[in-house]
C-alpha positions as CSV (number, residue, x, y, z in Angstrom):
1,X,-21.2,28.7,-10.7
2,X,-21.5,24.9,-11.0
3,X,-22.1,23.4,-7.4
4,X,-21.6,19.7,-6.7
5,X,-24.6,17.5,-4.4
6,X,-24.8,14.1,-3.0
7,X,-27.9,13.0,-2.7
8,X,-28.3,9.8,0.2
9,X,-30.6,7.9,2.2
10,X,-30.7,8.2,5.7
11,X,-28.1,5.2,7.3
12,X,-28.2,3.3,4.0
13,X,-24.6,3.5,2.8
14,X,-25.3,1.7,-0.3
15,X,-26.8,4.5,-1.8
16,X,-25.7,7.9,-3.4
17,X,-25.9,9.8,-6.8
18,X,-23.7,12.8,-7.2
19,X,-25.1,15.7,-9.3
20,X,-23.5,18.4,-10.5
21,X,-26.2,21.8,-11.2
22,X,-25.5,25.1,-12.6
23,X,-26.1,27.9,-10.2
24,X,-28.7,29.7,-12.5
25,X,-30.6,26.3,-12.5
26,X,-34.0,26.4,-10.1
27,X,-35.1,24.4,-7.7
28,X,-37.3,22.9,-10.3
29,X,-35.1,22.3,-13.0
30,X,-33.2,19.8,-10.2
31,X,-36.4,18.4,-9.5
32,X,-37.2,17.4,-12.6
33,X,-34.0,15.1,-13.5
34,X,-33.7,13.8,-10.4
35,X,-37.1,12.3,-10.8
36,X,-36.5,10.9,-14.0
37,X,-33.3,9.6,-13.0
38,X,-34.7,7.8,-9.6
39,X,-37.9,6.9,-11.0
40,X,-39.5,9.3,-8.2
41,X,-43.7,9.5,-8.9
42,X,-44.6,11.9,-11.2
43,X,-48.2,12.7,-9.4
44,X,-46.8,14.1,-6.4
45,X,-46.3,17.0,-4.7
46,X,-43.1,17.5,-3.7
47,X,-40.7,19.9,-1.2
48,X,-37.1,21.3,-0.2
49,X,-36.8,21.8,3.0
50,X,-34.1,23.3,2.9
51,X,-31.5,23.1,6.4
52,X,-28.7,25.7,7.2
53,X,-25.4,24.8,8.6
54,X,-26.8,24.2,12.1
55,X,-29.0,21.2,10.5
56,X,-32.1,24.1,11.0
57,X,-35.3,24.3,8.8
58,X,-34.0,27.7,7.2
59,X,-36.7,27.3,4.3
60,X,-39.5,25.5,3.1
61,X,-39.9,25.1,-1.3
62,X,-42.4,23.7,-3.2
63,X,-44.8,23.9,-6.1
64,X,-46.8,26.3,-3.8
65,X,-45.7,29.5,-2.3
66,X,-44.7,28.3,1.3
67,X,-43.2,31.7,2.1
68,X,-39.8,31.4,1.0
69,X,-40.6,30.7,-3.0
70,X,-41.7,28.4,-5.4
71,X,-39.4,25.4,-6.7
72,X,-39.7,27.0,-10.2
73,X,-38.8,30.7,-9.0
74,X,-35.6,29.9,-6.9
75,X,-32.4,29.1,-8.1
76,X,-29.8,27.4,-6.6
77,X,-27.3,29.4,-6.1
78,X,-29.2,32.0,-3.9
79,X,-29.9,28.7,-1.7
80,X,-26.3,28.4,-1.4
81,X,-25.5,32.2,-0.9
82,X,-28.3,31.8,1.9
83,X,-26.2,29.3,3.6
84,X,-28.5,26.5,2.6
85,X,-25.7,23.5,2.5
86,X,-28.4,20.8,2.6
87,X,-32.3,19.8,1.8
88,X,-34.4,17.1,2.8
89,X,-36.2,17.1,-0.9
90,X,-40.1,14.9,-0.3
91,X,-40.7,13.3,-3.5
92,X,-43.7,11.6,-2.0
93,X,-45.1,14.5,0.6
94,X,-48.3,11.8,0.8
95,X,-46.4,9.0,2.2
96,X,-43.5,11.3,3.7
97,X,-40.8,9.8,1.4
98,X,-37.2,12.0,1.1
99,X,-33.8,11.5,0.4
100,X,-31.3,13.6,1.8
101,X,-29.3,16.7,-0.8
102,X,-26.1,18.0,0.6
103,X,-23.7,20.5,-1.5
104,X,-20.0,19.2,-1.7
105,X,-19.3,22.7,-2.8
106,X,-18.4,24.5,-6.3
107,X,-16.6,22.2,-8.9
108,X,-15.5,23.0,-12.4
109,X,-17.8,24.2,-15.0
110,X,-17.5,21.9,-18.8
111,X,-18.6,23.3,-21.7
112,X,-21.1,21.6,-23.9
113,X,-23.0,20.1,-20.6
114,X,-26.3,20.1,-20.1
115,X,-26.8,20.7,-16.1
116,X,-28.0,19.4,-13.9
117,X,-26.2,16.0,-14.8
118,X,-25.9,13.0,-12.7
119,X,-22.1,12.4,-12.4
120,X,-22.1,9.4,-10.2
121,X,-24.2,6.8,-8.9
122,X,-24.4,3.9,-6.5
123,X,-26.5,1.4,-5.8
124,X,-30.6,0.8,-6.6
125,X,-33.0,3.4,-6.9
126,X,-34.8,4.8,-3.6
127,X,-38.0,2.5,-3.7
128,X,-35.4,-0.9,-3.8
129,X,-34.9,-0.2,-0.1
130,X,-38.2,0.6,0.8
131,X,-39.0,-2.9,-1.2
132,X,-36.9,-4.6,1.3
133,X,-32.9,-4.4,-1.0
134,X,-30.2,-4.5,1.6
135,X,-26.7,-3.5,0.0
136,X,-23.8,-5.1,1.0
137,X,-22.3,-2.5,3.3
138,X,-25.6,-1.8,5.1
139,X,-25.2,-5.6,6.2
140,X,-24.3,-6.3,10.2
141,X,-20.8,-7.2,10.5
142,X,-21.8,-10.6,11.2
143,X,-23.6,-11.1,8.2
144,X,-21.0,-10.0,6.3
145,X,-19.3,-12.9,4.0
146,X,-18.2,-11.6,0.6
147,X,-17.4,-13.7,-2.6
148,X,-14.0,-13.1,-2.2
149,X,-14.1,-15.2,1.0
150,X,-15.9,-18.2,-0.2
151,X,-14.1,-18.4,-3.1
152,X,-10.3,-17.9,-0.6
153,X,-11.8,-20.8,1.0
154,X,-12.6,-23.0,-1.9
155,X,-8.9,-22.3,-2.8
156,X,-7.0,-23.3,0.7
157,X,-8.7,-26.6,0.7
158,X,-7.7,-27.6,-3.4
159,X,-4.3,-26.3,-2.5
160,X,-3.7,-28.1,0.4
161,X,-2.8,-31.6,0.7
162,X,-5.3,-33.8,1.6
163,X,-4.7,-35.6,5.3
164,X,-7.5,-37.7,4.7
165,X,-6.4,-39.9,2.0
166,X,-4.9,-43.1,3.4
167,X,-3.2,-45.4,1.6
168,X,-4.0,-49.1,2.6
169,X,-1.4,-52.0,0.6
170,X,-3.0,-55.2,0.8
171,X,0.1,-57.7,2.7
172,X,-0.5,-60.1,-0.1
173,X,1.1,-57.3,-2.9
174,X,4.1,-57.5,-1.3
175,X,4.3,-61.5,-1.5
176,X,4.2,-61.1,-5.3
């Protein structure tokens, strides 16, 4: 069983990486590459709290028995056999920093991969938007004034004819 999750901010659409983990993998095991591909801390303690499809706290992992099973004991697919569609995973449980994990479901498995494998990603790290990065699509509306328009305006005005120029003949030319 390989399952698919997108892993987002909360209201920041300018941010997502898709991974894809193999059932058997724990808790851990998708701890660990996430971190090293976000650049998460490596000095913290970190949790799953994992949410059922209601959006309820279901479960609580971490490095610690919290009841429910350590990080390195529980594998992902009995999360998702518990109904467990989502986590809010604390990469920094000292400063209350998380990124949202949802499963998009089961998705085909490809032989010779290593899992878990990041199969898709957009925009910064986590820690660009806490550093004050706004992406393009998290941008008001008004704010909102892409490339593609300035350079549509640059355009119009070289390719249209300029009203402005006036030509001015001098009386005397036309005397000689």
């Amino acid at each position: 069983m390989i399952l698919r999750y997108r892993v987002s901010l909360p209201n920041i659409k300018g941010f997502a990486r898709i991974y894809e983990v193999k059932g058997s993998s724990t808790l851990y095991s998708f701890h660990k590459q996430m971190r090293a591909d976000m650049d998460f801390p490596q000095d913290q303690l970190v949790l799953f709290k994992a949410l059922d499809k209601a959006g309820n706290v279901s479960s609580k992992y971490g490095i610690f028995d919290l009841g429910a099973g350590t990080i390195d004991s529980v594998k992902i697919e009995d999360t998702y056999r518990k109904g467990e569609i989502s986590f809010i995973y604390f990469y920094d449980t000292t400063n209350a920093k998380s990124v949202i994990i949802t499963c998009e479901g089961e998705t085909d498995f490809l032989p010779g991969t290593v899992y878990p494998i990041l199969v898709e990603s957009k925009g910064p790290n986590p820690i660009e938007f806490e550093n004050g990065y706004v992406a393009f699509e998290d941008l008001p509306d008004d704010k909102k004034k892409s490339e593609l328009d300035d350079s549509d305006d640059e355009e119009d005005q070289d390719d249209e004819p300029d009203d402005e120029i006036e030509e001015i003949f001098s009386e005397d030319e036309d005397d000689e």
